[in-house]
N, C-alpha and C positions, 0 to 999 in steps of 0.2 A: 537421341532424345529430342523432341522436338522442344525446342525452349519456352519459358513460360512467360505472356506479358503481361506485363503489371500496370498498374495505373498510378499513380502519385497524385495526391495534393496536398500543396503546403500551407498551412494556416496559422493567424494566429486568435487564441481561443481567450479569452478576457476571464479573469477568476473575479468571484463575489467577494472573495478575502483576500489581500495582498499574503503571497509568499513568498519570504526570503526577501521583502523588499520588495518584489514582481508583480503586476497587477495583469499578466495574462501568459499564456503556456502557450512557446510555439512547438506545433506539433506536423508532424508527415503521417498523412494516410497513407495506404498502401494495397490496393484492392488488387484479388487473383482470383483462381479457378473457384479456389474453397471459401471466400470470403473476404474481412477487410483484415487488417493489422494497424499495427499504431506504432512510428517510432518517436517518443518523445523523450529522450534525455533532461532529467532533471536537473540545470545548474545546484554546484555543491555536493551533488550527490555521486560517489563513485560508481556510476556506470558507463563499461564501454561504449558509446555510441555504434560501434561494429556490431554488439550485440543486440545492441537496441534495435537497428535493423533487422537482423538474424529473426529477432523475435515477431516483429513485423510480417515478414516474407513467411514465417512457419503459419502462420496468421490468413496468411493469403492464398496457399499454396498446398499446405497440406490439411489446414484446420485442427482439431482437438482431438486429443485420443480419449477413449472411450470413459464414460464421468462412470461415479459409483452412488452419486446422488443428483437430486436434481434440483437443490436449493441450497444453499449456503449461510450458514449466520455470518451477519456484519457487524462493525464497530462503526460509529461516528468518529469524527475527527475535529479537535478542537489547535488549530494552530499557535504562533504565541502571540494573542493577541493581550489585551487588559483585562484585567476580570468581569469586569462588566460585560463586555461581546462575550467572552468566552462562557459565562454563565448564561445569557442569550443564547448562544449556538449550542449548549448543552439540552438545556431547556426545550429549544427546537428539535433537536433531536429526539427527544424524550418521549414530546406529543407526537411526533411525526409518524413514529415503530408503533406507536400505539397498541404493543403487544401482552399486554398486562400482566406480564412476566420480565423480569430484567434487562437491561439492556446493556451494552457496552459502547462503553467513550471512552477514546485517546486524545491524551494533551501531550502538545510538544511542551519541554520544558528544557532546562539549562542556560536560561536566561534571566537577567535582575528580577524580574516579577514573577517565576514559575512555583514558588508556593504559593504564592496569592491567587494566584490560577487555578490551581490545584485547587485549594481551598473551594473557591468557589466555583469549581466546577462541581465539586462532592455535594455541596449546601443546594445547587440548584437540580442534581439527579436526588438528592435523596437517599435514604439506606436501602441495601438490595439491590442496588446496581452497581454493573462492575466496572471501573476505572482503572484505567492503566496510562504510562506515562513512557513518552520516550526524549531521550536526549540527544542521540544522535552521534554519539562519542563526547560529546560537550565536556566533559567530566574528567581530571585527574583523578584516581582510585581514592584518594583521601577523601576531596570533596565529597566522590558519589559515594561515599559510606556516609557521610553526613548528611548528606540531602536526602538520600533512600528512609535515613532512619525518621528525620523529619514528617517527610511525604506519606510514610509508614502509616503516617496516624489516619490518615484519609484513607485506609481501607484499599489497599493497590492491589490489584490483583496482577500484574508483574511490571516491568521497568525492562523498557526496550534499550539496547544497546548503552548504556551508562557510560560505558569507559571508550577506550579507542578499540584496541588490540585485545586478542583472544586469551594472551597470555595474564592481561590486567581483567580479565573477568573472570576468567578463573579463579584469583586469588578474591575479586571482589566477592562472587559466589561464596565462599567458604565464612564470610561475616558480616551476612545480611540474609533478614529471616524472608524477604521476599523473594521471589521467585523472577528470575534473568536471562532475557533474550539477545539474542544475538541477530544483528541484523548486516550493520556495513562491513563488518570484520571477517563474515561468508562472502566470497567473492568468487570460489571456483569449487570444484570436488575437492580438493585438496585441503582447502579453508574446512570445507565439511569434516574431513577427517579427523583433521587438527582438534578440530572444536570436540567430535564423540571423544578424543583418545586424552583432552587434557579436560573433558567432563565442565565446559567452562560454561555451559548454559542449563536451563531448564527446557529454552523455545527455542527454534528457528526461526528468523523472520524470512519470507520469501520472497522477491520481485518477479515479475516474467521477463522485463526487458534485461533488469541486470542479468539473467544467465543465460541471455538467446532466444528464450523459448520455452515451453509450457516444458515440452521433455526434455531439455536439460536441466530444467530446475525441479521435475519430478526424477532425476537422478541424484541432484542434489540431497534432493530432501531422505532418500534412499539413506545416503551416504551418515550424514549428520544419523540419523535414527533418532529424532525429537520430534514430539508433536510439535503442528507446524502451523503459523500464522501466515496466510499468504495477505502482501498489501499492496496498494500502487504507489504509483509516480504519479499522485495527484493527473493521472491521464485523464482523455475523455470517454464516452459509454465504450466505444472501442476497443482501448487498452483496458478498461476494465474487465471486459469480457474473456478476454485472455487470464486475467487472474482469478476471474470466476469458474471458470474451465480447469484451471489449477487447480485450486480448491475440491471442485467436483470431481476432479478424477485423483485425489490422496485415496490411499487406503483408510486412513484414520484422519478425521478433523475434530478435536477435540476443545479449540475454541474460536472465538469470531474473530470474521481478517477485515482487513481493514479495505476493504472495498466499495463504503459507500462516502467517497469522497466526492461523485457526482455533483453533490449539493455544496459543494466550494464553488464552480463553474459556475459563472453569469449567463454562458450561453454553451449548449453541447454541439454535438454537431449529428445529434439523429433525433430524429421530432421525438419517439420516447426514451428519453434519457434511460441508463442502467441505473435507476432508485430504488433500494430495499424497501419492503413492503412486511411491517410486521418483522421487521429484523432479520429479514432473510433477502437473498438477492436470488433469481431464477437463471439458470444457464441458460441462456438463449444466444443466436446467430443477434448480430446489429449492422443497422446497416445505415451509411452516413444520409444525406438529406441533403438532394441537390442545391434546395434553397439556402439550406445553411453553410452549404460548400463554399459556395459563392459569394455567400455575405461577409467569411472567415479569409477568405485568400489570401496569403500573400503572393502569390503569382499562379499562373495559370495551369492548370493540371499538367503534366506529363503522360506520354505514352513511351512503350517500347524498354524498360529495366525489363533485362528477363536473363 
């Protein structure tokens, strides 16, 4: 087999929103025969960096297997910020999809201000839009009974990861009338299993990097048998594009993934950023922008991984 060589560049990509404290995401391109890839490991977030790679290299190397659409609904993303920004970022969002039909926003929440978030996130979409909430495991089972029932009233149409572990959402599912996704607590096929056979959720939440690659986490998604949210790692149009590919190639997408995080990024790294349009995002190839390669560097491309 003749070996394949790859390109690398390392960057760092500055966000419009601080996360997690961060005010920019470093990130590795990774460009091959089929295209580019993206490995950026989220600080906090359980993914293997091996994998994050893996996902990358599938990215470069083999590209996407066959979509079954060619557009995708999105969700906006409201981080934890104060209500005031966060009712701003909803609001932006709202005008942006300009889709005259509903739309979908997620707020991180599990921190001192996340009803008041909430709240104001509801007041600034309005009725008929749908809201949804993630915590991220933040949550003892007590608490997230309490806080769900709260949040309840804003009209949620589900609550991402509440608890830590599979076996505490299980039991939280069983007394609470909203509807519960599982996100950090899917980590392999096995996690999948666990999850259909103890019935602990309603949703799966998807990443590409956390499981390698578009087709391992479309085996994933196999496994699990829940309709399925694919979202990012706050990545740039790059890595989004892999979970837009994801997306496009389920058998069934039954509601919006969170893929249009584009609009956190102060600067992308392909002159047309991956931005939903009317609530939807298009599967397309992307391809980085030398100018902005090089504005972004942190050191100088590589040749020759293969």
């Amino acid at each position: 087999m003749v070996p394949v060589t790859l390109v690398e560049h390392r960057l760092r990509v500055p966000l419009r929103v601080p996360l997690g404290g961060r005010s920019s995401r470093d990130v590795v391109l990774v460009g091959g025969p089929a295209g580019w890839g993206e490995c950026s490991p989220l600080p906090g977030y359980p993914a293997d960096p091996d994998r994050c790679r893996a996902a990358a290299e599938e990215a470069a190397t083999l590209g996407w297997p066959p979509a079954v659409r060619d557009a995708v609904p999105v969700n906006g993303v409201v981080p934890a910020v104060g209500a005031d920004v966060a009712a701003r970022l909803a609001a932006e969002w709202l005008e942006s999809q300009g889709t005259g039909g509903p739309v979908t926003v997620k707020v991180k929440v599990g921190d001192e201000g996340d009803l008041d978030r909430v709240a104001a996130v509801r007041a600034a979409l309005g009725p008929g839009h749908r809201l949804r909430v993630d915590a991220n495991g933040a949550w003892d089972p007590e608490t997230a009974r309490r806080r769900i029932g709260l949040m309840a009233a804003y009209d949620l149409e589900l609550v991402e990861q509440p608890v830590a572990t599979l076996e505490e959402l299980a039991r939280l599912r069983r007394v609470v009338a909203v509807p519960l996704a599982a996100d950090e607590c899917v980590r392999s096929m096995l996690d999948a299993r666990r999850l259909a056979a103890l019935g602990a959720a309603d949703v799966v939440v998807l990443k590409v990097q956390a499981f390698g690659g578009v087709r391992p986490a479309l085996g994933v998604a196999a496994a699990a048998g829940l309709p399925v949210v694919v979202t990012s790692m706050f990545e740039t149009s790059v890595g989004l594009a892999a979970g837009v590919a994801l997306a496009a190639a389920l058998p069934e997408l039954d509601y919006a993934c969170g893929l249009g995080s584009a609009s956190l990024l102060a600067t992308d790294v392909v002159a047309e950023p991956l931005v939903p349009s009317e609530g939807r995002l298009k599967s397309r190839q992307v391809v980085p922008d030398p100018v902005l390669l090089a504005e972004l560097a942190l050191d100088r491309s590589a040749e020759g991984r293969g």
